[in-house]
N, C-alpha and C positions, 0 to 999 in steps of 0.2 A: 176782927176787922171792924173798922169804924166808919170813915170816910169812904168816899166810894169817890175817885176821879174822870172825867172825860177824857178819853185816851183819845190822840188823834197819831196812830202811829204809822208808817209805810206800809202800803198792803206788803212787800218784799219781806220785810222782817215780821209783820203779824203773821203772813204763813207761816214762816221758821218756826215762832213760837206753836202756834196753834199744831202745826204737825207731831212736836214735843211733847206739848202741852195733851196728846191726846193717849200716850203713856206713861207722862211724866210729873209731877209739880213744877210749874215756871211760872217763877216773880221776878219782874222786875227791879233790879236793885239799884245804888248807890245817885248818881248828877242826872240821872234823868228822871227817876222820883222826884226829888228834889227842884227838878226844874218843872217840871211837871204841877208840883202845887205850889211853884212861884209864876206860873204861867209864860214860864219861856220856854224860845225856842229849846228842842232837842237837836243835841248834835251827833250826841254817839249812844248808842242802847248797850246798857248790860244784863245780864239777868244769869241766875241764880237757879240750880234744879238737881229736883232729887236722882237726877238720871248720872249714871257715870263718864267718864270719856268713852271708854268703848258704848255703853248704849247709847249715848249721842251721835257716836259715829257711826251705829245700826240704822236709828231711824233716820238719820236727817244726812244718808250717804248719796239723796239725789242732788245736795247743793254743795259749794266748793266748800272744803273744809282747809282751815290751815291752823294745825297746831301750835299754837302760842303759848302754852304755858302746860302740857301735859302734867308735869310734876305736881304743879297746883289746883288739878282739873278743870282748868279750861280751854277753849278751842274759839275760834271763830268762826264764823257761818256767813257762807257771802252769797249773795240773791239779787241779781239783776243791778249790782254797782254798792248796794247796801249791805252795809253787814254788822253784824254783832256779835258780841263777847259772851259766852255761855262759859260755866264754871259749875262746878259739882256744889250740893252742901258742903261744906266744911268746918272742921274744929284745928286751931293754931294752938302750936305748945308754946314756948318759950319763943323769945323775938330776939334777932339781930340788929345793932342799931334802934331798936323801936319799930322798927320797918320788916322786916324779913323773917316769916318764921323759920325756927329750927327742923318744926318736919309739920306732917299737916296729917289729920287724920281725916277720910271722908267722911257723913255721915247720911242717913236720908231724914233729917229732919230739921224743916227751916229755921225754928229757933233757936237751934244751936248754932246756927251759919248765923246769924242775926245779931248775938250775943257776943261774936269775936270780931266784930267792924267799929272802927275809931272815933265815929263820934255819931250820935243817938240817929240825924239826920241821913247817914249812910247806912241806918242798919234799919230804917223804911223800905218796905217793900212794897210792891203792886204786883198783882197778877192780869192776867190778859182780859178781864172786865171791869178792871179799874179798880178793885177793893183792895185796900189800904190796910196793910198789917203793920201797928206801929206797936212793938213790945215793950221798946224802951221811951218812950214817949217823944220820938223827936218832932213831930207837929208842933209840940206846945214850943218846944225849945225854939 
């Protein structure tokens, strides 16, 4: 971790995280990093965690949950109007189109989920204190 950001995020979704985050690893991933150290607004939060769909649906079974994408491990979390997109690590085999993988395998570790995102800037992360995991160097890019 390099950078360290000022996070100004919903108290709604900081609990979501911070409840997770308290057996789990959660980074935030993809257009809100990004918007984040362009200094705009956020519109939608995603994040990224070593936890699976069933243990996100353990710990975080006091807020509405709607299954969006089980196959792909992730789910949504919705908290007083706010919500966000949580997704397990994962590793993509072979692609559909460029776009769709053929099967996904889970993993619990971030840089592998890091390493299969499309372009250097979406595979930046933050976690819930602002520290900047940038593997593939998308900052600079």
């Amino acid at each position: 971790m390099m950078k360290r950001l000022q996070l100004q995020i919903p108290k709604p979704i900081e609990e979501i995280i911070l409840t997770l985050n308290k057996h789990h690893e959660v980074y935030f991933v993809g257009g809100c990093v990004r918007d984040l150290l362009l200094n705009k607004e956020i519109h939608d939060y995603d994040c990224t965690t070593s936890a699976t769909v069933e243990e996100m649906k353990q710990i975080l079974s006091n807020y509405k949950i709607i299954e969006t994408g089980i196959k792909h491990g992730t789910l949504t979390i919705m908290n007083k109007n706010h919500s966000i997109e949580i997704t397990t690590y994962r590793i993509e085999q072979e692609y559909i189109n460029h776009r769709t993988p053929t099967s996904v395998i889970f993993t619990r570790n971030i840089h592998e989920d890091l390493k299969r995102r499309d372009f250097t800037v979406n595979a930046l992360s933050c976690d819930i204190h602002g520290n900047i995991l940038d593997d593939h160097h998308g900052i600079q890019d």
